[in-house]
N, C-alpha and C positions, 0 to 999 in steps of 0.2 A: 133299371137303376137300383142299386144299393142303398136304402136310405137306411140302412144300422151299421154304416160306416161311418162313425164319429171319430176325429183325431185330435179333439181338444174339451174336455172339461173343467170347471171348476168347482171345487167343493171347500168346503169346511174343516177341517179337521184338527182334532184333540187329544194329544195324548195324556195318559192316565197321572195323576197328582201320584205321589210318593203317599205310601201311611206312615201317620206318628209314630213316634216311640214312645212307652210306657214307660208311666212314673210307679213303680214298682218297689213293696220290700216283703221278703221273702217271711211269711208269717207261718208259723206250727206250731202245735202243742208246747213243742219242749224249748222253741228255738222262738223266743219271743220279740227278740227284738234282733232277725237276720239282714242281712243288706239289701242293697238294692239289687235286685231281680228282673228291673223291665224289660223286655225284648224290643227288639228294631222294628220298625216300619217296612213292610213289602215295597216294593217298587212298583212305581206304575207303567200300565201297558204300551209299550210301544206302536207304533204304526207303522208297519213296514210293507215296501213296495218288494214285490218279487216278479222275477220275470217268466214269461208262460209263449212258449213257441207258438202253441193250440189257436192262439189269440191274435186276431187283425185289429183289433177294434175296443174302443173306450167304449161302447155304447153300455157297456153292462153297470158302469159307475156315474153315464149322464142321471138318473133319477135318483141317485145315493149321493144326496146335498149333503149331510151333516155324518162325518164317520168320529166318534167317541172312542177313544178306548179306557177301558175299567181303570179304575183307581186301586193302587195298594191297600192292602189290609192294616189296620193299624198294630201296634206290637204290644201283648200280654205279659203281665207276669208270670215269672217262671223260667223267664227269659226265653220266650215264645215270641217267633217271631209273627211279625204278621204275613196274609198270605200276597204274592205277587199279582199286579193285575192282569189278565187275560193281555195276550198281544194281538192287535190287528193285521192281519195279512191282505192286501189289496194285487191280486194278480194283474199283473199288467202285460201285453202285446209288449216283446222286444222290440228295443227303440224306445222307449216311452220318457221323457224329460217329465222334472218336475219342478217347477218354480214359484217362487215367492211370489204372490197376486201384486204386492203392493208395489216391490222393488224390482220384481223382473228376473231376482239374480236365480241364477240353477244352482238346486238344491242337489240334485242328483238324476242319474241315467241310470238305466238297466239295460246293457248292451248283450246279454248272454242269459237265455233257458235255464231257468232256476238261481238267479244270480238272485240273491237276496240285498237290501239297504233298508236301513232307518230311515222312515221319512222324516220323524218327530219322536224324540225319547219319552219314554217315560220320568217322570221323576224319582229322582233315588228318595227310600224310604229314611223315616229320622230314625239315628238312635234311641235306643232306650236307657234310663238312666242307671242302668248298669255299668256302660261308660265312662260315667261319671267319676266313681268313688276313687278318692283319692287318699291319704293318711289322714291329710287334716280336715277332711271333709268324706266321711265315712257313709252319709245318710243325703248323697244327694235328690234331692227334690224338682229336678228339675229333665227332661229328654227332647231331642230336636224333633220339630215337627218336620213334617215330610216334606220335600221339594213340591213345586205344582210343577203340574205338566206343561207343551206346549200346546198351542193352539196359534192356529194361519190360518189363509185365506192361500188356499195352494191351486194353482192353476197341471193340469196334465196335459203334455202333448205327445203327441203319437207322429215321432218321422220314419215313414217306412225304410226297411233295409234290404237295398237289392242294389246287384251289381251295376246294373246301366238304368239309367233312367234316359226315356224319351220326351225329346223338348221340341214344340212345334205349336202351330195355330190351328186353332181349331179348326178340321177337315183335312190335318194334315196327315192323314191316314194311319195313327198309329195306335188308334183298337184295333183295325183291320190288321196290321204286322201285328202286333201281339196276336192277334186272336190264329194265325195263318203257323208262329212258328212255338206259339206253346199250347196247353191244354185250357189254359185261362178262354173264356166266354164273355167277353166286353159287347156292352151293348153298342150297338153302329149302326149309325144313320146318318144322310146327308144333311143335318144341320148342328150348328156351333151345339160348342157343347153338349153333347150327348154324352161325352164321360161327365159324372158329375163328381164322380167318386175315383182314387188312384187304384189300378187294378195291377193287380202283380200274378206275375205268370213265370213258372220254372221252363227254364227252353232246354229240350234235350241237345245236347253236339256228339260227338265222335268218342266210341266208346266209354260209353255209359256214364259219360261226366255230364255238366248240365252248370248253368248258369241263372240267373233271377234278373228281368226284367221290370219296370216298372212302368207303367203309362200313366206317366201325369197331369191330367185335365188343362183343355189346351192354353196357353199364354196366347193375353192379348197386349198390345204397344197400352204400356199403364198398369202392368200387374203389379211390378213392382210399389204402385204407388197405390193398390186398390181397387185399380178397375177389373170390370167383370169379376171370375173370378179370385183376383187377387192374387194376395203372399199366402193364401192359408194353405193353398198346394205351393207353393215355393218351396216349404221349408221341407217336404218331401226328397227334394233336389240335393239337398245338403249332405245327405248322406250317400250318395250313391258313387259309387268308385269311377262313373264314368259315363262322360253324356251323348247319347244317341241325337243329334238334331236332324230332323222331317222336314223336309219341304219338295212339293208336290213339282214335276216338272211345267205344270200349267202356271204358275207364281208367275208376279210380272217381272218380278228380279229377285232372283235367288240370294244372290249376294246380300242385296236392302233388307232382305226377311231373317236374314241370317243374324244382320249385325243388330238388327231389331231388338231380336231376340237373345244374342247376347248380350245387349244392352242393360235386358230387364233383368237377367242373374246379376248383373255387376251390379245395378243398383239395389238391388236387395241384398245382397251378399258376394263381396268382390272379391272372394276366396273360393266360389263357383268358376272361374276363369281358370283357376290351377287343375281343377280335374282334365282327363286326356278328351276328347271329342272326338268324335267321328259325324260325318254326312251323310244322311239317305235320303238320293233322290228318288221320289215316288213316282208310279204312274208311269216311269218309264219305258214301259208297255206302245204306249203313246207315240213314239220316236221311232223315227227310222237313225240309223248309224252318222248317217251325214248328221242330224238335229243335234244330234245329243256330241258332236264333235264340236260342234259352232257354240255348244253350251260352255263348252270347259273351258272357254276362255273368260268367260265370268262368272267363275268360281270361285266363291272363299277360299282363302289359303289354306286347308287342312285335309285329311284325308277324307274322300270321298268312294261313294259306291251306290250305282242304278239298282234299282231296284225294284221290282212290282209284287205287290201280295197278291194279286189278281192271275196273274201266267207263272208266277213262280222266279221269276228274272230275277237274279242276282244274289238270292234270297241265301243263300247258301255260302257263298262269299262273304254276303252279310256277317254271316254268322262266323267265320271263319276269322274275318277282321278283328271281332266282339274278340274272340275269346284272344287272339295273339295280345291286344291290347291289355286286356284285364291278366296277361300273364307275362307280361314283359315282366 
């Protein structure tokens, strides 16, 4: 198991106040009593999310509680401005939401490899009172102090992005298919949950194209509401173009496990229901011809296909179906 697979943090964070603006007048030898001269306030640093392909995982910002960024420079006579404050770059895993701790609301995504955003501005620097001077008022005394920065309480989450996500109960065999049709290594063994973490796997197809799986730690009747473990993999689901459902031919009713587990996207998110579906019966290996003919009359209504990662059955077809689907 992966334990530096993190897909949710939350941290602190502040961006940089604005500098003041100088109260300035322009003094020399010969030029004794010249105007006013302050220069502007620097801007303060921003914090910005950029997005990084290289990257699965928050883990690198779960121990970085408190991110600051530098304050503006304040502004000089001479009409010298002050300097800008450093900006913070926080590379994030494509996919990654960011949201307000308090309210919930999304602040912003990074859907695309080097896509940069503002998490939090800096503040704009003050005038200097150079600004000021006006006819009737030659020798202003007076420049805007700098903006302050912001500062939240910003929560990150990380929903992976891959074309099919697979949806089943745990042992419903789908580390074994992932591990059978791509390069991905998921841990497998015969007890619940043994994914603990979502494992994505590129699966090669027919001339040299290639598609992204995702196996999502399995759904128990209650995720939607917390059980086991829960919506924190659900929201993995959200994104994927399209849902693979597993279920094993040993199940006592296909159908019941189905609607089960339909159930539990709708409750979590009933825009889960719009993506396209497909079936794979596992374990098909198990059947003889007659079995699996008496089966398809208690079928879910949707497209299906037998399959076994064990003898190779169907496995191919499988694949075949993915890619017509994801390419209609």
């Amino acid at each position: 198991m992966d334990s530096n697979f993190i897909d949710y943090v939350k941290l602190y964070a502040r961006s940089g106040d604005g500098g003041a603006g100088s109260v300035h007048f322009r003094r020399e030898k010969f030029v004794p009593k010249g105007g006013p001269d302050g220069g502007d306030g620097g801007r303060g640093g921003h914090i910005i999310l950029r997005g990084n392909k290289q990257m699965w995982t928050l883990i690198h910002l779960k121990y970085r509680k408190h991110i600051k960024a530098e304050h503006g420079g304040n502004g000089e006579g001479g009409k010298r401005f002050g300097l800008g404050g450093s900006d913070i770059y926080l590379d994030v895993p494509v996919g990654t939401v960011a949201k307000d701790s308090e309210t919930g609301e999304v602040l912003l995504e990074i859907m695309e490899d080097g896509h940069e955003q503002i998490l939090l501005p800096g503040g704009m620097g003050g005038q200097g009172n150079a600004h000021f001077a006006t006819p009737t008022n030659q020798a202003p005394r007076h420049a805007q102090p700098g903006i302050p920065g912001v500062e939240k309480w910003i929560i990150l989450e990380l929903k992976i992005l891959a074309d099919v996500g697979l949806v089943g109960f745990p042992n419903a065999g789908k580390s074994t298919l992932l591990s059978v049709i791509s390069a991905a290594k998921p841990e497998i063994a015969d007890y619940p949950f043994t994914t603990l973490v979502p494992n994505l796997g590129v699966v090669p197809y027919r001339d040299e194209r290639s598609f992204v799986v995702a196996d999502i730690p399995g759904i128990i009747e209650g995720a939607a509401d917390g059980k086991g473990l829960g919506i924190r993999f659900l929201r993995h689901i959200e994104r994927n173009s399209m849902l693979l459902f597993m279920i094993p031919t040993d199940a006592k009713d296909i159908k019941a496990e189905y609607n089960i587990l339909l159930g539990e996207l709708e409750k979590y998110n009933p825009e889960l229901l719009d993506k396209q579906r497909l079936l794979a019966i596992t374990k098909s290996d198990l059947l003889d011809e007659e079995l699996l003919a008496e089966m398809e009359a208690e079928l879910p209504e949707l497209p299906y296909v037998y399959i076994s990662s064990v003898t190779g059955l169907g496995i191919q077809e499988l694949k075949d179906k993915i890619w017509q689907m994801l390419n209609v």
